[in-house]
C-alpha positions in Angstrom: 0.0 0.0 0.0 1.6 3.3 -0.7 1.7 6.5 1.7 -1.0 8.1 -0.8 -3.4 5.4 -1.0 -3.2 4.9 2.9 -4.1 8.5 3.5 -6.6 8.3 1.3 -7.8 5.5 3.6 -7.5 7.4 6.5 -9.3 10.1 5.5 -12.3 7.8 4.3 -12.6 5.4 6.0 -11.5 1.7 5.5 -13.8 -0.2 2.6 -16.9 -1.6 5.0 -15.8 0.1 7.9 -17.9 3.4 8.7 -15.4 6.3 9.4 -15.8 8.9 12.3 -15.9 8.4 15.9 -17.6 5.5 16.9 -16.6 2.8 20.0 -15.5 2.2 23.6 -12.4 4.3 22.9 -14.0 7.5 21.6 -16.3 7.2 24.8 -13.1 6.6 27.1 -11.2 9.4 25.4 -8.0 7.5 25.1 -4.7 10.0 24.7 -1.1 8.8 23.7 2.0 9.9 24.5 5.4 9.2 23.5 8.5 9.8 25.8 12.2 9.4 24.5 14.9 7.9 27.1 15.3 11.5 28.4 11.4 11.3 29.4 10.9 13.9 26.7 7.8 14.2 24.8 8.1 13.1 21.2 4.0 12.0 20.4 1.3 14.2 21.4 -2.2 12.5 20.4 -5.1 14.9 19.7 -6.9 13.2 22.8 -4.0 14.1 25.2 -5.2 18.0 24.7 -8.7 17.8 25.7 -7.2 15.4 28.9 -4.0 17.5 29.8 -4.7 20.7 28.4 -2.0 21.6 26.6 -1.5 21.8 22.7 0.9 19.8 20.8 3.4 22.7 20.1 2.8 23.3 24.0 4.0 19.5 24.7 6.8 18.5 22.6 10.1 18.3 23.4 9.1 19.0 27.1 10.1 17.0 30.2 6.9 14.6 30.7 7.3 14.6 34.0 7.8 18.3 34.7 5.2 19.4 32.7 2.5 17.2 34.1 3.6 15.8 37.3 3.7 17.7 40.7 6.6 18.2 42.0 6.1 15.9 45.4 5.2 12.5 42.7 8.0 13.6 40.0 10.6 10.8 41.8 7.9 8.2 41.9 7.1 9.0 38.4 11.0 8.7 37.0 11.2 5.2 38.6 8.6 3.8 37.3 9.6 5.7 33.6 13.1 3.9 34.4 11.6 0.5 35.1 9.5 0.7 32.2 12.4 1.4 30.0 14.8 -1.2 31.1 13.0 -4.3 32.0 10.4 -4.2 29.8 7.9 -4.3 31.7 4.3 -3.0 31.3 2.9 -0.7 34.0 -1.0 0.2 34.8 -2.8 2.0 37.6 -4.0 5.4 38.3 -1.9 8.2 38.8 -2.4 11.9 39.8 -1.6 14.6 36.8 -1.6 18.4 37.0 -3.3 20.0 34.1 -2.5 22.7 32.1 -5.0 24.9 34.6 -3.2 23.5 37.4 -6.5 21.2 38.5 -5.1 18.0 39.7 -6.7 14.9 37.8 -6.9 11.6 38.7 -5.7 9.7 35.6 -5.9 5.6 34.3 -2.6 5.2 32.5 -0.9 2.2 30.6 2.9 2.2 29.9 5.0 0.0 27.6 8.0 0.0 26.2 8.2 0.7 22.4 11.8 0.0 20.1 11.8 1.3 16.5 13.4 -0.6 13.4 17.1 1.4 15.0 16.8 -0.1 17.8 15.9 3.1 19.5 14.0 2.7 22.7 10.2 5.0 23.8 7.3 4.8 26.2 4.5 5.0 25.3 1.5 6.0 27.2 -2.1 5.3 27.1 -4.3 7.6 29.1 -7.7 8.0 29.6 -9.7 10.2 33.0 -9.7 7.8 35.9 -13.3 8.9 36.4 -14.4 8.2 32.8 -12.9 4.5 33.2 -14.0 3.9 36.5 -17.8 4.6 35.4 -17.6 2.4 31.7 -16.0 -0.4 34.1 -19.1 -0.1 36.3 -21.5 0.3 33.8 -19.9 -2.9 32.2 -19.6 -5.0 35.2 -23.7 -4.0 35.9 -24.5 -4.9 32.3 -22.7 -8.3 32.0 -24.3 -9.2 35.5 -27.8 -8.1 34.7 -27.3 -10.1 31.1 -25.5 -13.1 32.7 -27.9 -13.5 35.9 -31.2 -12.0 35.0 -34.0 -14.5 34.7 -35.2 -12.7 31.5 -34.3 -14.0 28.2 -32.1 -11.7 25.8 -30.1 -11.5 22.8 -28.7 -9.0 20.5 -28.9 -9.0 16.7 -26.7 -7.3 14.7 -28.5 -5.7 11.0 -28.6 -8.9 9.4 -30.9 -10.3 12.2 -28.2 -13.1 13.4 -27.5 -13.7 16.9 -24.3 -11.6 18.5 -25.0 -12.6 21.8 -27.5 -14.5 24.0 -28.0 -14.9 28.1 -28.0 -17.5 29.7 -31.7 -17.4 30.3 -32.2 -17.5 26.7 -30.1 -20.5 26.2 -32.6 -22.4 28.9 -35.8 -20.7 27.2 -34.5 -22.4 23.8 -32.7 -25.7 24.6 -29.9 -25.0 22.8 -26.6 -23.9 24.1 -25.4 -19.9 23.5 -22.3 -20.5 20.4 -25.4 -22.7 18.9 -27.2 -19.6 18.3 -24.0 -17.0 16.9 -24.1 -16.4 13.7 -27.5 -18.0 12.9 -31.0 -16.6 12.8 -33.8 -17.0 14.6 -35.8 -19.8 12.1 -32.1 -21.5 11.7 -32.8 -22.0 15.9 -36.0 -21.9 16.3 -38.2 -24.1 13.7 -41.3 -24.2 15.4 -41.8 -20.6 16.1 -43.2 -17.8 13.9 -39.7 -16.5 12.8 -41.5 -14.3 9.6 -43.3 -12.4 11.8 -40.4 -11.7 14.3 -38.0 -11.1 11.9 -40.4 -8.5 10.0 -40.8 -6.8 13.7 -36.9 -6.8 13.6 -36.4 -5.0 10.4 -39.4 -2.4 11.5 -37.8 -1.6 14.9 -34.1 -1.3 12.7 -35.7 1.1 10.0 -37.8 3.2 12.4 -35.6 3.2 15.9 -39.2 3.0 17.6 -38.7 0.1 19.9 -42.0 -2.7 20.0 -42.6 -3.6 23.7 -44.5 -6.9 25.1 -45.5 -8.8 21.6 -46.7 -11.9 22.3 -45.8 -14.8 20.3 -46.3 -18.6 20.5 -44.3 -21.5 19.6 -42.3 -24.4 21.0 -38.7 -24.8 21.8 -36.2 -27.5 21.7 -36.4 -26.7 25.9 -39.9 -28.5 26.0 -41.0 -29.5 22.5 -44.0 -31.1 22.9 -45.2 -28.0 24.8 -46.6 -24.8 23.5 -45.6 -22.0 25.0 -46.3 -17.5 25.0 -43.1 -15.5 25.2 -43.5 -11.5 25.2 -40.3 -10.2 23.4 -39.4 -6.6 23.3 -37.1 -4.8 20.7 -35.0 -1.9 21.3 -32.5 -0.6 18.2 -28.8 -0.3 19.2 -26.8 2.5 18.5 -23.2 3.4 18.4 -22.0 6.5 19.6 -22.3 8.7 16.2 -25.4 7.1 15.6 -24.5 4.3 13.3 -27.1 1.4 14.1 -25.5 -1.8 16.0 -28.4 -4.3 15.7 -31.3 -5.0 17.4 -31.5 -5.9 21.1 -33.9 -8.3 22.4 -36.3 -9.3 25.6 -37.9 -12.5 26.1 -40.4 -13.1 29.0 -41.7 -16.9 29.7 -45.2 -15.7 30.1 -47.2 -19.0 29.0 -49.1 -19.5 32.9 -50.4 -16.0 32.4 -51.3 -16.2 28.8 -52.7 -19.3 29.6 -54.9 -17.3 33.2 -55.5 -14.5 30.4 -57.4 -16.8 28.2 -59.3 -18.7 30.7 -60.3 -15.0 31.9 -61.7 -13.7 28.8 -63.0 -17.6 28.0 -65.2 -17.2 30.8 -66.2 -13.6 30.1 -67.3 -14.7 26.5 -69.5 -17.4 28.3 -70.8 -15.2 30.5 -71.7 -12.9 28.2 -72.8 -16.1 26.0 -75.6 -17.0 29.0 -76.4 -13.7 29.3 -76.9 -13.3 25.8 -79.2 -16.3 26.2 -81.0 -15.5 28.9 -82.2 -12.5 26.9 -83.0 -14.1 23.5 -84.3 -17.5 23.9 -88.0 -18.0 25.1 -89.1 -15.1 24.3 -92.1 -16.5 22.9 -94.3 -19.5 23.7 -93.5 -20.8 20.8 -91.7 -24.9 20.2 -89.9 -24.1 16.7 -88.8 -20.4 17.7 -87.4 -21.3 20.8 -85.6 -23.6 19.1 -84.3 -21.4 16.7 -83.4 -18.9 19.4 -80.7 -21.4 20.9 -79.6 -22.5 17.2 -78.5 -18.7 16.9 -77.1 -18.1 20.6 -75.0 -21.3 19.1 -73.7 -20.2 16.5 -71.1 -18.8 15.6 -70.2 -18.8 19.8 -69.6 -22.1 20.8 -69.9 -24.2 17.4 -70.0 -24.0 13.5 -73.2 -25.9 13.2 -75.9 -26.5 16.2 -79.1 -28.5 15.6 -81.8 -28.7 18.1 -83.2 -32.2 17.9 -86.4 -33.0 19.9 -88.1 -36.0 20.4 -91.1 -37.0 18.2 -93.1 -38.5 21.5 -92.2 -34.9 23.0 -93.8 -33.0 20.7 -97.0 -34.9 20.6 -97.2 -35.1 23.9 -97.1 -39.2 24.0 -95.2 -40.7 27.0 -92.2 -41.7 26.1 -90.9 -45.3 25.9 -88.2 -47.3 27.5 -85.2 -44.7 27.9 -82.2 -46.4 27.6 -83.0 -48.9 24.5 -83.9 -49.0 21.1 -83.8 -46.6 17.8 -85.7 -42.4 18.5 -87.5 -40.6 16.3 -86.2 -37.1 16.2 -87.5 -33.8 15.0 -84.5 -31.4 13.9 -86.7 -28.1 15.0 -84.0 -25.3 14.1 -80.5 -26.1 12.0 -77.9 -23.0 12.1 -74.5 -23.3 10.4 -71.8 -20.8 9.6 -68.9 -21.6 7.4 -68.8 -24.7 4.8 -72.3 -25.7 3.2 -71.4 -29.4 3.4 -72.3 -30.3 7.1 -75.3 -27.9 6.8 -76.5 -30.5 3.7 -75.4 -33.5 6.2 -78.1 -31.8 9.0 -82.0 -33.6 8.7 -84.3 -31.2 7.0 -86.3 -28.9 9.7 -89.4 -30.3 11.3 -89.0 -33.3 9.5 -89.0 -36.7 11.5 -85.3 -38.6 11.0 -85.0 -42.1 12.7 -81.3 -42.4 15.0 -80.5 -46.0 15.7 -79.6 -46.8 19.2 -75.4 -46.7 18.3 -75.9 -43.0 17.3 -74.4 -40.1 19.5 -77.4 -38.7 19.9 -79.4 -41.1 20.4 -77.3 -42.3 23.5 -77.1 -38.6 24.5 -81.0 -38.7 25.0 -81.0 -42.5 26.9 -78.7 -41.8 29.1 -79.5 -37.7 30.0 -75.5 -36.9 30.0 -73.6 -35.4 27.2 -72.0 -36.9 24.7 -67.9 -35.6 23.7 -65.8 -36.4 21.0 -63.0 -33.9 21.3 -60.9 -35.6 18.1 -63.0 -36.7 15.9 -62.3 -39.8 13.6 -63.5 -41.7 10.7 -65.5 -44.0 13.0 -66.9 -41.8 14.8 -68.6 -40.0 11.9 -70.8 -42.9 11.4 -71.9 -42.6 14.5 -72.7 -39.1 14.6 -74.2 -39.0 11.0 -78.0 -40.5 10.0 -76.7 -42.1 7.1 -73.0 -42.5 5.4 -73.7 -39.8 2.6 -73.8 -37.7 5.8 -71.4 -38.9 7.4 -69.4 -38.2 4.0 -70.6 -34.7 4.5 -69.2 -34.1 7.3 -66.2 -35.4 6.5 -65.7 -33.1 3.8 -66.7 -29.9 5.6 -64.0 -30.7 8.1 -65.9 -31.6 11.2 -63.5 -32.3 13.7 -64.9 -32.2 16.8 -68.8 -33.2 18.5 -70.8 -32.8 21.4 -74.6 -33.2 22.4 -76.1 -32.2 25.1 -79.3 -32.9 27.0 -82.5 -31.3 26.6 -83.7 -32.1 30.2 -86.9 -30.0 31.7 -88.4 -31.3 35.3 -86.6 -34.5 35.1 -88.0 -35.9 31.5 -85.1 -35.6 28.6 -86.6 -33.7 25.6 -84.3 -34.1 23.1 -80.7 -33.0 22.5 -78.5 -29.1 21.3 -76.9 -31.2 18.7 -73.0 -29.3 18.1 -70.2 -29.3 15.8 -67.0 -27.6 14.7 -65.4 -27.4 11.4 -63.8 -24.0 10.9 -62.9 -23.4 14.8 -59.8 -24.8 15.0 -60.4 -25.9 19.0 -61.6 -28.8 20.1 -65.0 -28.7 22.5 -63.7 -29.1 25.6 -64.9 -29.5 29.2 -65.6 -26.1 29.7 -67.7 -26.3 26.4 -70.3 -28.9 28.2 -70.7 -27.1 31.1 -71.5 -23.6 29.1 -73.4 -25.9 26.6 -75.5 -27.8 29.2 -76.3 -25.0 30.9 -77.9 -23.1 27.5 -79.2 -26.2 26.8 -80.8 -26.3 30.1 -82.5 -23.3 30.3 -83.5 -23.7 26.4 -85.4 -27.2 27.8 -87.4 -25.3 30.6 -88.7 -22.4 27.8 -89.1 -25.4 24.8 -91.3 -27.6 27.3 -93.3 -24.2 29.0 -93.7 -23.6 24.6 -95.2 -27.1 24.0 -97.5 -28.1 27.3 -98.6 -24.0 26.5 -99.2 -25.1 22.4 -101.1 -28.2 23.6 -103.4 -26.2 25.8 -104.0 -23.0 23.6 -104.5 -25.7 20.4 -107.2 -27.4 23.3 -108.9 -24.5 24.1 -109.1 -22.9 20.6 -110.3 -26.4 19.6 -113.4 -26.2 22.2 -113.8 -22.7 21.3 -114.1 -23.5 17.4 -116.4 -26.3 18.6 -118.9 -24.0 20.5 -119.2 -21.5 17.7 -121.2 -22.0 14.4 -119.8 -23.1 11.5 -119.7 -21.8 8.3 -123.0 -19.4 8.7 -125.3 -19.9 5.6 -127.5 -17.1 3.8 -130.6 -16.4 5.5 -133.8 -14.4 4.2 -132.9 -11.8 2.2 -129.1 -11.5 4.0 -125.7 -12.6 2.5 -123.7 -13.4 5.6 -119.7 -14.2 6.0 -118.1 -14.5 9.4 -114.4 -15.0 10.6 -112.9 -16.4 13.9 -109.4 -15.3 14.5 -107.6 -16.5 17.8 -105.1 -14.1 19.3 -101.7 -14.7 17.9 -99.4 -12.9 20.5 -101.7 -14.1 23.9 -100.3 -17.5 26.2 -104.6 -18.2 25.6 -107.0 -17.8 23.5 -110.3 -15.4 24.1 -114.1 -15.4 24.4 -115.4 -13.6 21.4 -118.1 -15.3 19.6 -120.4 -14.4 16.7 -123.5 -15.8 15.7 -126.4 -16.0 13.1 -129.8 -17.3 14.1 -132.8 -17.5 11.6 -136.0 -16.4 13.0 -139.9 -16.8 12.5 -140.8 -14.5 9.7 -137.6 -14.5 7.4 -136.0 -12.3 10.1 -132.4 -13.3 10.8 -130.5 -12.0 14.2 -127.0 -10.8 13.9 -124.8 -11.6 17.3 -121.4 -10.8 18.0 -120.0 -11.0 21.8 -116.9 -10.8 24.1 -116.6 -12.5 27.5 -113.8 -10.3 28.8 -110.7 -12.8 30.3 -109.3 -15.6 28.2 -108.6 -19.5 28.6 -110.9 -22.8 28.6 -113.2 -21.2 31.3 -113.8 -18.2 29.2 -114.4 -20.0 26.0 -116.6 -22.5 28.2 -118.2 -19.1 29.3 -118.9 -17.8 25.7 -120.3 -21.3 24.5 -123.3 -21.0 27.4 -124.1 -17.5 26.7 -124.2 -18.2 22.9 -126.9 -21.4 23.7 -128.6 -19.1 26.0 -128.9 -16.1 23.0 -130.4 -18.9 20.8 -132.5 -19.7 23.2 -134.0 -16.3 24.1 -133.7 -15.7 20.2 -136.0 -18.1 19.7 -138.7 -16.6 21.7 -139.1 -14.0 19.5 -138.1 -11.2 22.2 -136.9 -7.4 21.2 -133.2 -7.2 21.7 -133.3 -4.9 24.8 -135.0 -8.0 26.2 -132.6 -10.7 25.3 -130.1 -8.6 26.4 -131.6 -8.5 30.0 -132.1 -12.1 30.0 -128.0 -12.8 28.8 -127.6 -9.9 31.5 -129.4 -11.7 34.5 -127.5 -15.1 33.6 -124.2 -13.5 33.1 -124.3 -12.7 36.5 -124.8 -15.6 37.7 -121.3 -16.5 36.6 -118.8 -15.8 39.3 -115.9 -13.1 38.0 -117.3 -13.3 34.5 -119.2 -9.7 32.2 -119.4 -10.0 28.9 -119.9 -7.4 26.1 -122.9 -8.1 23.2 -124.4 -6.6 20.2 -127.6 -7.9 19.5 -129.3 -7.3 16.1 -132.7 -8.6 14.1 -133.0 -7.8 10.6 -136.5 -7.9 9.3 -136.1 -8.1 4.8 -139.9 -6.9 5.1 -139.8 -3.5 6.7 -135.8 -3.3 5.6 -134.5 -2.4 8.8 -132.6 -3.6 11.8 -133.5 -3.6 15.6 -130.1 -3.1 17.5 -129.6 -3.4 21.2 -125.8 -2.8 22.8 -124.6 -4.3 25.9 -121.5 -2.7 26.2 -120.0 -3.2 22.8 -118.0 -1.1 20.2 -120.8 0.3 17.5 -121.6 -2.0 14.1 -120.0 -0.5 10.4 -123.4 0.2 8.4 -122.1 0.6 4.8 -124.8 2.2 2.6 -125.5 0.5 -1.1 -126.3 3.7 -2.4 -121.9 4.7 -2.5 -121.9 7.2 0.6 -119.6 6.9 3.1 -119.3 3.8 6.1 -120.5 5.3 8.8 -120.7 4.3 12.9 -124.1 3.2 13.4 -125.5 5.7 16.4 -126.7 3.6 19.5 -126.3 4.0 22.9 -123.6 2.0 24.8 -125.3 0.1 27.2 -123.2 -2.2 30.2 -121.5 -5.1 29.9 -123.5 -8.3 30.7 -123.3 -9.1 34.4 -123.3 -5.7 35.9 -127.1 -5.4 35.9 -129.3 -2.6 37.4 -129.2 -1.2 33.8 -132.0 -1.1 31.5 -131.1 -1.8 27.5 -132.2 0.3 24.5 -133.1 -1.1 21.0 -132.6 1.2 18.3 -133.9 1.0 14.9 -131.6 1.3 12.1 -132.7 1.6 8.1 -131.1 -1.4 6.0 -131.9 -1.3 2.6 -131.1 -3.7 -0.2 -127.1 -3.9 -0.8 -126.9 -2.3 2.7 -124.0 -3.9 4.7 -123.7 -4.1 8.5 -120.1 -5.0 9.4 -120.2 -6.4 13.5 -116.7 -7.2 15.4 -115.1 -7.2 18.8 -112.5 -5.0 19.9 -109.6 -7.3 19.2 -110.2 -6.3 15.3 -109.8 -2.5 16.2 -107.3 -2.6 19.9 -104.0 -2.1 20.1 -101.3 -1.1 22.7 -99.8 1.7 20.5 -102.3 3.7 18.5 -105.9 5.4 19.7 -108.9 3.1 20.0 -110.8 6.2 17.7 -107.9 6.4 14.9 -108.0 2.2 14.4 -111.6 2.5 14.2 -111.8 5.4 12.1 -109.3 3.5 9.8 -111.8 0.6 10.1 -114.3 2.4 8.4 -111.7 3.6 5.9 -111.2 0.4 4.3 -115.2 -0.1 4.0 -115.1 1.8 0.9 -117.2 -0.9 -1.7 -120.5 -1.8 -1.0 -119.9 -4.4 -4.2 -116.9 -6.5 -3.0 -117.8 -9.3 -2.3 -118.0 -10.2 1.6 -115.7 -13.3 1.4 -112.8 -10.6 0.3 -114.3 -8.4 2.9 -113.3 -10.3 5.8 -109.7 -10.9 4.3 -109.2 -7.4 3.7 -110.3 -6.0 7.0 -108.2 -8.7 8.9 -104.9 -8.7 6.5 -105.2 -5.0 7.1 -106.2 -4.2 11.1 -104.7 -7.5 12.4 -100.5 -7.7 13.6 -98.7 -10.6 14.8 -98.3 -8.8 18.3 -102.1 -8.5 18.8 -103.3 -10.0 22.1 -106.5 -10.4 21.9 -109.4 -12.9 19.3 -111.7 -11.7 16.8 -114.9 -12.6 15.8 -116.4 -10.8 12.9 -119.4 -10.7 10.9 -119.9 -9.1 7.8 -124.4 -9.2 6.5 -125.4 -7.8 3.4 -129.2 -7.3 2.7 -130.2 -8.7 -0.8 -133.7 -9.2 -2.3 -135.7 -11.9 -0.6 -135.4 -15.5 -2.7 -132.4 -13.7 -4.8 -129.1 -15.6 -5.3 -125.7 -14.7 -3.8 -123.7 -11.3 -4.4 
């Protein structure tokens, strides 16, 4: 190398090495000086200014120990200088140096003896402040103990993300011994942990200097390699001392036991939340199949990728059920839910259809023996078991379902049917902590699907009796075209007391009857069938309405807790008009044939049946040919929302045609007045006056 190409180097930098101050040595300050045999000063480094004070031109050529000795150490010094110089020997320690401002300072030296190619002999000294050493010692001793003896695991990277240095910590948290790891990178060490991720949290935390503290990342380690474990690494950039970037240093924390409390934590907060969630949606009707579908969608996606809420056939008809613990069942699949792949929803039974388990299936055992049924893994065999039939099982297979559990339906003591669960896309297995949260949705599901079907059975009984006491479908009388609808409430746990009727009468004279018993149940449609046999009784006779009404009065209360409301009406085709009487009931529609508007036929109120002391008014109301009277109770016209005068102003809205035929009539006025939410039964009756002996309308 020539003397031009080597300053040229120096003033560069040498090829891969960044130039400028950087290092221990630029931190320590080290100064050199240069002594001939005469202890004169032949080398004065830059350093030694900014330590002793004096320039270069100051130095050379001056007595070292003169200049910076006091004059009480200057003997010490020259023997030590003379040992130096003829044994050989190298001296170190700390010695006390007067500065240029005559401040005494403590000062770390180390002396040698230098010989050039002439055989010429020099000291050389390397100085540095005593205080500045002191502290890097320190701060080194503190840092190799805290690395060497801390329990946390760290390493440092340089900028090509391979190790430099690991702990001893580390080298337990990995299994593999510290010279194992230099010079290699983390997925070279560590196989089974996600090394892309880290390694693209390295670069980041190089590139931006921000440092990423507590990321948590799983894995397994030679250490324990059968066991997964949650580490939170930290990253912090390392810098030299003009900034030029070092590497990356590195945390580990073990922190697996409190990941692992973490997740339990939050796992139970989710099934809290889950039950809670439960307790709020499902059985919120009195209805079998919705309940059902309430707990199919508290399921799902939650706790499994498909749910199915099988139910006994014998349950839902209310038969006793057979032996328990033998034999095929005939389920019912009431709801189906399924998120994810469309295969293991084709592998469920179609809803509400029956589907025949034999005795080996899952969920058939699940319902003999009343305790749930887990298969955490689940295998080829076991799909048979679970599945109907092998193109289901082959189904399921091919969505993936890996893992199974059925739970009881079980409501005071008798075993319902099962909450039917799989997963396919959840990667976890149902565990214990899955039956427990599913049994105890399944449980409360069993209580509102068993309240839903006793409560179906008697409503379908008491709307049964209640069809049976009223007429059926009533024919055309003399000179009327009648239609009539019965409606039972379809938000109400029973059904009502309304009732209609229409009773021919000597002379071609027809009477018109609509009436409420106020309360609901079997006693009030038991209550409504005597009080219709009694009107056709008293009808029979003949009487004006006023009258009948304070016969039905005098026998209503006769009927412990029990009024009723009745409009009583007898059209006569001859004198083409109506005799109306109200006990207590909302006013008839009469819609005129001649195209005016439906108007509220004008009669006084009257009281309910049953109070008594009150006399009852007939009133005599025009009906001409094509003339409509429209009758109803209040459940047509009520609701808990709107006023009772706007519904039945909007009633008489809709009676805008004298010419539709009354069949549409009764569709119309119940499509439009009627809501699913209504509480309370109808009854209805629609008469149109027609020539005497003339056909239908």
């Amino acid at each position: 190398m020539t003397a031009e190409s080597f300053r040229a180097t120096e003033e560069e930098g040498w090829p891969g090495v960044p130039s400028g101050p950087r290092g221990l040595l630029d931190v320590l300050g080290v100064a050199a000086v240069v002594l001939d045999l005469n202890g004169r000063i032949v080398f004065w480094s830059p350093q030694a200014d900014e330590l002793f004070g004096y320039s270069a031109a100051e130095a050379l050529g001056q007595s070292a120990a003169r200049l910076l000795v006091a004059e009480e150490h200057v003997e010490r010094v020259v023997q030590l200088f003379a040992r130096v110089l003829t044994s050989g020997e190298s001296w170190a320690g700390a010695f006390p140096v007067r500065t240029k401002s005559g401040e005494e300072r403590l000062v770390e030296f180390r002396n040698m003896r230098l010989q050039d190619d002439l055989g010429d002999v020099y000291a050389l000294g390397i100085a540095a402040d005593h205080r500045t050493v002191t502290k890097v010692e320190n701060d080194l001793a503190l840092s190799e103990q805290l690395v060497a003896q801390s329990p946390v695991g760290m390493a440092m990277l340089d900028t090509e993300l391979r190790y430099v240095l690991v702990n001893p910590a580390l080298e337990r948290m990995n299994g593999i011994p510290a010279d194992e790891h230099i010079g290699r990178r983390i997925h070279d060490v560590l196989p089974k942990v996600d090394s892309a991720t880290l390694e693209a949290v390295l670069r980041q935390v190089l590139e931006s200097g921000v440092p990423v503290v507590d990321q948590y990342t799983v894995g397994r380690t030679a250490a324990r390699p059968d066991e997964e474990h949650t580490w939170a690494v930290s990253f912090y950039r390392l810098e030299g001392a003009n900034g030029e970037i070092l590497g990356v240093a590195g945390s580990v924390v073990d922190v697996t036991e409190r990941h692992r409390a973490s997740l339990a934590a939050e796992r139970s907060r989710r099934r809290l939340a889950l039950i809670a969630d439960a307790s709020a949606r499902v059985g919120t009707t009195l209805e079998v199949d919705r309940t059902a579908r309430e707990l199919a969608d508290v399921t799902v996606p939650e706790l499994a990728d498909v749910a199915a809420v099988d139910v006994l056939d014998s349950v839902l008809s209310l038969r006793r059920p057979g032996a328990p613990d033998r034999g095929p069942e005939l389920f019912r699949a009431l709801a189906v839910k399924g998120e994810g792949r469309s295969e293991a929803l084709e592998a469920a039974d179609p809803t509400g259809r029956p589907a025949m388990y034999g005795a080996d299936r899952l969920v058939t055992q699940c319902v003999h023996t009343g305790l749930p049924v887990l298969v955490s893994h689940v295998g080829p065999d076991d799909l048979t078991r679970i599945a109907r039939s092998p193109e289901a099982a082959e189904l399921l297979r091919r969505a993936g379902v890996h893992s199974y559990l059925a739970v009881p339906l079980i409501a005071r003591g008798e075993v319902l049917g099962a909450l039917d669960l799989k997963r396919s896309d959840n990667p976890l297995p149902f565990d214990d902590d899955d039956v427990l949260l599913a049994g105890e949705l399944a449980a409360r599901a069993a209580v509102s699907i068993d309240n839903a079907r006793w409560y179906q059975s008697v409503r379908n009984s008491a709307v049964t009796l209640q069809r049976s006491l009223l007429p059926g479908r009533p024919a055309n009388a003399a000179g009327l075209e009648v239609s009539a609808r019965y409606m039972p409430a379809q938000a109400s746990s029973e059904v009502g007391g309304d009732w209609y009727d229409v009773i021919p009468l000597s002379g071609d004279k027809t009477a018109l009857v609509v009436g409420d018993v106020m309360g609901s149940g079997i006693d009030a449609a038991a209550t409504m069938g005597r009080l219709r046999t009694a009107t056709c009784a008293f009808a029979d006779l003949d009487l004006d309405p006023a009258e009948v009404l304070r016969h039905l009065d005098r026998i209503t209360e006769g009927l412990e807790h029990y009024i009723a409301t009745c409009l009583y009406a007898v059209y006569d085709p001859r004198l083409g008009e109506c005799l109306v009487a109200n006990a207590g009931h909302l006013p008839p529609v009469l819609v005129p044939a001649a195209g005016g508007p439906a108007v509220l036929v004008d009669l006084p109120t009257g009281v309910p049946l049953g109070v008594g002391g009150v006399a009852f008014q007939t009133t005599r109301v025009p009906f001409g040919i094509g003339d409509q009277l429209v009758l109803y109770t209040d459940g047509l016209v009520e609701t808990r929302h709107d006023p009772l005068d706007e519904r039945i102003a909007a009633l008489v809205a809709l009676l805008d045609d004298p010419r539709r035929p009354l069949e549409e009539t009764c569709d119309l006025l119940l499509e439009a007045m009627r809501h699913p939410e209504d509480p309370d039964d109808v009854a209805l009756l629609v008469a149109r006056s027609r020539p005497t002996g003339g056909g239908a309308a």
